[in-house]
N, C-alpha and C positions, 0 to 999 in steps of 0.2 A: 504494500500500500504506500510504501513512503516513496519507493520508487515511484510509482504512478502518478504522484502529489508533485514528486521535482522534475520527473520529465514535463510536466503538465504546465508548467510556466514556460515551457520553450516548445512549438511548432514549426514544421517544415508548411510551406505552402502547397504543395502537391505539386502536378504535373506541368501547372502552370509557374513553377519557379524552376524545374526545369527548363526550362524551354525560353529564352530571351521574355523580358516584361515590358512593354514602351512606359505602360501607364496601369496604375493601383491606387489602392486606396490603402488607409491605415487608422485604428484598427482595425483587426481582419477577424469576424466579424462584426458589420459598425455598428452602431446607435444610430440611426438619421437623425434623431433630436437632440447631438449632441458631438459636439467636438472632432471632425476628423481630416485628415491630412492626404491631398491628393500629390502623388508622385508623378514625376515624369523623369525618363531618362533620356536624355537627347543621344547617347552614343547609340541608344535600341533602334532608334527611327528609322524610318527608311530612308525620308528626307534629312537629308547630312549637312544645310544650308547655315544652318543657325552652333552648329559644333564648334566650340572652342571659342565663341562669341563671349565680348563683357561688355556688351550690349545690355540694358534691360529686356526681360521676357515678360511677355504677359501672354494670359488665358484668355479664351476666346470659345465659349462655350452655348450652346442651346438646347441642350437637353439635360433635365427632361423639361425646361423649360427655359426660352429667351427671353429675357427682359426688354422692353420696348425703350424706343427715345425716351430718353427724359429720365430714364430708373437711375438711379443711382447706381446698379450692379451691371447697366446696360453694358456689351460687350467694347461700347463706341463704334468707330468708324476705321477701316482697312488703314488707310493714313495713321489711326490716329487712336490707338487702343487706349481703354481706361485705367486710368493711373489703379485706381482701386482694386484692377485684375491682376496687378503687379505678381510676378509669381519673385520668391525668393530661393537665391542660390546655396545650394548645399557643397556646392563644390563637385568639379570633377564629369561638368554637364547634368547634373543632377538638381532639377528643381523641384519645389514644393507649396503648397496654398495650403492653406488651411480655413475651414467654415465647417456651420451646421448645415447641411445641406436643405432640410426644409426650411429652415429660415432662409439660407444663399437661395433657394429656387421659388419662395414660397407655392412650396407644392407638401403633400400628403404623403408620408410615409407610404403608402402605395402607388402611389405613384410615381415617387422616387426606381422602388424593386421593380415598379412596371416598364420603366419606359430608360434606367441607368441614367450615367451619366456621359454627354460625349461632349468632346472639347479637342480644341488644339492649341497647341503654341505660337506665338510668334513674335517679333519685334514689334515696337512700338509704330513704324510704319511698317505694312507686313508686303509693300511693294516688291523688293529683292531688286535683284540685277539681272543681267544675261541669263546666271546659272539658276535661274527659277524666285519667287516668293520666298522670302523671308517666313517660313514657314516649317512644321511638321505636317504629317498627312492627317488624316480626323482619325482619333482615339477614342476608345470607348471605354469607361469602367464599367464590368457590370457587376449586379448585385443580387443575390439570395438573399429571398423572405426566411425570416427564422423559420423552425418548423414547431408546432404546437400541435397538443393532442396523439392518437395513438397512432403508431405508424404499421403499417404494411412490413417492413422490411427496417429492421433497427440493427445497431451494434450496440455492444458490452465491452468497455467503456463507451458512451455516450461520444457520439463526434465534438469532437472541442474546438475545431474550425471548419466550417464545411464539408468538407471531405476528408479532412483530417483527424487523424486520430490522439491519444494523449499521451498513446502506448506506444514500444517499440516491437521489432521483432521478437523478441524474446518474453514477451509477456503474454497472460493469455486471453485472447479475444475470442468473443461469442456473439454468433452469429442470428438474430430471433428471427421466425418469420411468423404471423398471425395469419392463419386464413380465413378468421370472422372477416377481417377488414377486405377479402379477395373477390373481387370483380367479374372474374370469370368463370361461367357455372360451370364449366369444364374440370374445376378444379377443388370446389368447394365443400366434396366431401371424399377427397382422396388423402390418401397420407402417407405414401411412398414418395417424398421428397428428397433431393438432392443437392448438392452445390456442384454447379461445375466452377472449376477452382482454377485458376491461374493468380501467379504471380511475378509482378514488373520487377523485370530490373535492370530497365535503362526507361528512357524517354520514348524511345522507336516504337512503331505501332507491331516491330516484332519483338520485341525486348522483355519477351515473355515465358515462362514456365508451367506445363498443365502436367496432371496427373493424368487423365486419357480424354478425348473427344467426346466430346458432346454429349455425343450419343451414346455413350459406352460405360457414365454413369456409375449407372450400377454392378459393375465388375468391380469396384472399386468400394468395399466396405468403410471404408475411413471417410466417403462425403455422402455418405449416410446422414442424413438432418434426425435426431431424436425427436421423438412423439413426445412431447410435455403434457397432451390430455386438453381438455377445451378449446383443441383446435389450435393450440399454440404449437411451433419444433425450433429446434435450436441446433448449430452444430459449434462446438467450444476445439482452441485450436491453439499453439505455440508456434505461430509461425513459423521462424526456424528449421524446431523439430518436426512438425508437418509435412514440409515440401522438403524434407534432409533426403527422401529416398530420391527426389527427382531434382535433384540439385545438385550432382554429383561436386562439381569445381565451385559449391559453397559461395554461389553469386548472395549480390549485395539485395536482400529484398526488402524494394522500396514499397511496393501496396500487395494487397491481396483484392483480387478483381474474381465476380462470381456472378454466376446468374442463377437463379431457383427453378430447379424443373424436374419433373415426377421420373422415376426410375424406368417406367415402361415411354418414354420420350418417343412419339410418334410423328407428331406437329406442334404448331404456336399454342394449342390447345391444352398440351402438355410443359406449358413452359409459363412461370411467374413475370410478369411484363414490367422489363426496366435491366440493363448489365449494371450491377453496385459495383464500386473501391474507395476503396479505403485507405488511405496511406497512412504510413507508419511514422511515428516521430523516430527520426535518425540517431538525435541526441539520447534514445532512451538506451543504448544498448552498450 
């Protein structure tokens, strides 16, 4: 437990911090009513016009909502951006804004996770020269509604950012699946469930690890989901130890990625609708 307490103050972002970031937000996940800090990295962009610039930057933003002439927060004019949009530098092309976003958009915390947030950067006149606009390309943060109420498809420990988890590989995660909350009559009074199980460990869309195909399941007693009774199953796991037999060269496992679906797998009829992952805190291990 104390492990899971101190891993639990430090997250990896998932796939998407993998993989280059132009633009995010901070914290991860936010409050809209309250204090948060928009990122941008000019060396991510595509447009490389404004790099190494000590220029002022400002924000240049319309969703999910644009202020009209006259606002105070309005974006101003291409020539002639608003002082007030000033982004500040953190050094290294790396700048930062900070607001409460319903108040910056005066819009509705739904409306905010409905519609994100998109912006771009640019000089104070965002004119440029020959080699294009004084510009980045349009950027988009977006954003997940918390989730409230019972779910369909949960982990043990509780996701503690999105996708992520609090845990490392070497701890042990549990998998619930409900099928009171299951949508498809196909499936609502069956109870030969499974996990097809892979495990990331790189970024690539092959950089992956499975125990057998799809379809094949049920060869495989260890992704067995247990009968909990009242329509609940669960399958409990040490990552790790888990995938230790198909993992011979002891790769580095970044998530555990699964889909739910019934041992006699036929069609979509036999399969829980949605691929889950999970990612693992790095720092826990």
């Amino acid at each position: 437990m104390k492990k899971i307490l101190l891993c639990s103050l430090v997250f990896i972002f998932g796939l998407a911090k993998l993989q280059a970031q132009k633009a995010w937000a901070t914290p991860d996940p936010i409050n809209p009513n309250d204090s948060i800090t928009i990122w941008v990295d000019l060396k991510k962009c595509e447009r490389q016009q404004m790099t190494g610039t000590t220029d002022p930057i400002y924000m240049w933003t319309w969703s999910p909502k644009e202020h009209p002439k006259g606002h105070p927060l309005n974006n101003g004019t291409w020539l002639a951006s608003n002082d007030a949009l000033q982004m500040r530098s953190a050094g290294n092309d790396l700048y930062f804004y900070r607001m409460i976003p319903t108040s910056f958009y005066e819009v509705t915390a739904a409306e905010l996770y409905n519609n994100d947030i998109s912006l771009l950067l640019k000089k104070k006149d965002g004119t440029g020269t020959a080699a294009g606009e004084d510009k980045t390309e349009d950027l988009k943060i977006d954003f997940t509604p918390p989730v409230s109420g019972p779910q369909k498809v949960s982990p043990f420990p509780r996701l503690a950012k999105k996708d992520t988890l609090s845990i490392g590989a070497t701890d042990v995660l549990t998998i619930f699946y409900d099928r009171n909350l299951e949508t498809k009559d196909t499936l609502k009074n069956k109870e030969d469930f499974y996990l097809y199980l892979r495990a990331r460990t790189g970024a690539g869309l092959t950089d992956f690890i499975q125990f057998v195909p799809i379809t094949k399941v049920a060869t495989e007693p260890k992704l067995a989901m247990k009968n909990l009774g009242g329509g609940k199953f669960s399958l409990s796991m040490i990552p790790n130890k888990f995938f230790a037999s198909v993992n011979p060269t002891n790769q580095k496992i970044l998530s555990v990625q699964f889909q739910i679906v019934r041992g006699k797998i036929r069609n979509s009829n036999d399969t829980v609708d949605g691929t889950y992952e999970y990612f693992l805190n790095q720092n826990c291990e």
